[in-house]
C-alpha positions as a Markdown table, in Angstrom:
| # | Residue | x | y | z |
|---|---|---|---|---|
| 1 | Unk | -2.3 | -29.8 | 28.9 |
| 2 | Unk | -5.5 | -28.2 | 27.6 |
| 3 | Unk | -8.4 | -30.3 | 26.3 |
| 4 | Unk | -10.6 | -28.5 | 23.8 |
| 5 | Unk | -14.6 | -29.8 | 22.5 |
| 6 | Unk | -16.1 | -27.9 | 19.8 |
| 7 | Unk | -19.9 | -29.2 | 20.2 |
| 8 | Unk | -21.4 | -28.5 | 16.4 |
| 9 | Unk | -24.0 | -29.4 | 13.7 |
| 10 | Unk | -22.6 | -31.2 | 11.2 |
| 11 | Unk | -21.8 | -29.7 | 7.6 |
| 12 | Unk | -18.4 | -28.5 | 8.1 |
| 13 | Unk | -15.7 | -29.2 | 5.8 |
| 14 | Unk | -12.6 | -31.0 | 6.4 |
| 15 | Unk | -10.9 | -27.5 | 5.4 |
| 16 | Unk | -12.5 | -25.9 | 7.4 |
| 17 | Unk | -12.3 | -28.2 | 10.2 |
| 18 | Unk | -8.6 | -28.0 | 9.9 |
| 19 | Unk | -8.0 | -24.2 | 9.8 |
| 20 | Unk | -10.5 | -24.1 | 13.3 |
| 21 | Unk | -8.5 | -26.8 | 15.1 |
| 22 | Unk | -5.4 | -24.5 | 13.7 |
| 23 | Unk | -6.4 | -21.5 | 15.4 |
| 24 | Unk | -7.4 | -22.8 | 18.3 |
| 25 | Unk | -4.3 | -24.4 | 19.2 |
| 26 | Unk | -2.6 | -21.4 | 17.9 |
| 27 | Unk | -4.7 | -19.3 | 20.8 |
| 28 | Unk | -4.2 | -21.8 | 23.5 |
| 29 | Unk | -0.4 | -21.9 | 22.8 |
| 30 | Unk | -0.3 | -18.2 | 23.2 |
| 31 | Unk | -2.3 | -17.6 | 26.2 |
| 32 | Unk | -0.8 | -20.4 | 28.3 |
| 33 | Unk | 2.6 | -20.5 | 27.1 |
| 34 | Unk | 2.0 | -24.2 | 25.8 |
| 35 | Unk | 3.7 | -26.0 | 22.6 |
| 36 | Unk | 1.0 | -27.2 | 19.9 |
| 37 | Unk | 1.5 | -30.5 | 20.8 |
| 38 | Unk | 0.2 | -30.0 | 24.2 |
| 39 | Unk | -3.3 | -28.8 | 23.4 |
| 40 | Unk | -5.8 | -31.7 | 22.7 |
| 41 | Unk | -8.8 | -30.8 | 20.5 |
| 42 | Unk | -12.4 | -33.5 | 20.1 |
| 43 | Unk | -15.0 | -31.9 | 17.5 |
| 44 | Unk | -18.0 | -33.2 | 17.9 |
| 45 | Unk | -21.0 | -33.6 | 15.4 |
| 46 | Unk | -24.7 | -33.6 | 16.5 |
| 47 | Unk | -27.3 | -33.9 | 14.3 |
| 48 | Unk | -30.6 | -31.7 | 14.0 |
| 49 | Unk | -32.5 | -34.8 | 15.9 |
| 50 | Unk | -30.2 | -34.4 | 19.0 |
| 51 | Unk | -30.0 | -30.8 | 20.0 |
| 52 | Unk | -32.4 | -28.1 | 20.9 |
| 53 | Unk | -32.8 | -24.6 | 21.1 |
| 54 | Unk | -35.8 | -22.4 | 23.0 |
| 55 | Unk | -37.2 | -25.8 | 23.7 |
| 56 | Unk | -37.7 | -27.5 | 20.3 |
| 57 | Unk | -35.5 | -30.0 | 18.8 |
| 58 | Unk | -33.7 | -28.2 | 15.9 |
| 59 | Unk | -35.1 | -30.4 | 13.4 |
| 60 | Unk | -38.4 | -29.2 | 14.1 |
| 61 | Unk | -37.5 | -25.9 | 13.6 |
| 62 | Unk | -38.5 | -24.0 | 10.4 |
């Protein structure tokens, strides 16, 4: 059973959140043989105060 975690900023809407989490069962199903109701999918929101790139916290970045 595959386990999926999208690891995102936030802003996404729920239509779009939907047609991803669509998709991405639709890839796993197809490469592994698998129904849709085997592959498990967390999306998961961080904000600009809790994630970093090139060593600055995104929310400082302008």
């Amino acid at each position: 059973m595959p386990i999926v975690t999208v690891q995102q900023s936030p802003g996404r809407t729920k239509e779009q959140r939907e047609l991803l989490v669509k998709r991405i069962t639709e890839a796993f199903s197809e490469a592994y043989g698998t129904s849709p109701e085997a592959v498990t999918i967390f999306l998961q929101n961080f904000d600009d105060e809790h994630w970093a790139k090139g060593g600055k916290l995104h929310s400082d970045r302008s």
